[in-house]
N, C-alpha and C positions, 0 to 999 in steps of 0.2 A: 935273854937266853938262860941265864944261872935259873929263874924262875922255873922256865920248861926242863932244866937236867932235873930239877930238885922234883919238882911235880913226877917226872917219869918213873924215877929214882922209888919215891914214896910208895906210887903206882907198882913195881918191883917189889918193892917187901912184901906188899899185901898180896900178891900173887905170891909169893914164898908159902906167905901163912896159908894159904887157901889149898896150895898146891903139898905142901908138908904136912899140916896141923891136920886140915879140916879135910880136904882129900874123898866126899862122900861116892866118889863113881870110883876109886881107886886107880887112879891114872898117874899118880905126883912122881913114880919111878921113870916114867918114860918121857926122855926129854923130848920128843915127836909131840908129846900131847901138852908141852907147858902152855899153851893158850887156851886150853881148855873150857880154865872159867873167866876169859878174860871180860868176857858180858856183863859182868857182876860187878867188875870192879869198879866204874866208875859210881854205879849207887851209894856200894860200900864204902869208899873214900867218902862219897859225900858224908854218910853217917856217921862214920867216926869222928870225924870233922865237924861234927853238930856238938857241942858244947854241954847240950840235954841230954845227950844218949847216954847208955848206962852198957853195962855187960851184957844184959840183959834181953836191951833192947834189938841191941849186933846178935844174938845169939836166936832171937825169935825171928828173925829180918832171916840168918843161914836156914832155920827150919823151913820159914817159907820156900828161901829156894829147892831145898831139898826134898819138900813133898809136892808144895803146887806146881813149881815149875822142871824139874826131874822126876818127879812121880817116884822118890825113893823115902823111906822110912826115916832112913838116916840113924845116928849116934848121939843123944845127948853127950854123953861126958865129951866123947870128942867138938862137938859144937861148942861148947860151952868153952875148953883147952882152946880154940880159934878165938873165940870170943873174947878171951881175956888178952890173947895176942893178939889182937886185933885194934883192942884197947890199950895197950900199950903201947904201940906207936904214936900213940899221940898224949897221951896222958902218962906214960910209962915213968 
């Protein structure tokens, strides 16, 4: 059980960052829409969680969502501000 709170838990910050930082369809003010990128999240845990991954790597992994699977342009500097939050939760 303590396993599944923590897992959930971790699951919730990264939806913070996603939903605060990175935010590319501008939804993170309306709590109606916090599930928004919940699709995402469990790749993204996996990758940050990979021990190889770099800033870099989480930050070109957001661009893909953001052009190929949204079809949006997106924000570096903001991608990159996710990416490093992102990176810190587990390396932090």
């Amino acid at each position: 059980m303590k396993h599944a709170r923590i897992h959930k838990e971790f699951l919730e910050r990264i939806r913070l960052i996603l939903l605060e930082v990175w935010d590319p369809v501008g939804i993170g003010d309306n709590p109606l829409l916090r599930s928004e990128y919940d699709t995402y999240l469990s790749d993204i845990s996996k990758l940050i969680l990979d021990t190889s991954t770099t800033v870099d790597v989480i930050a070109r992994h957001l661009m893909y969502i953001e052009q190929d699977k949204m079809g949006l342009p997106g924000h570096e500097q903001t991608r990159l501000e996710a990416a490093k939050a992102l990176a810190n939760l587990v390396y932090g």
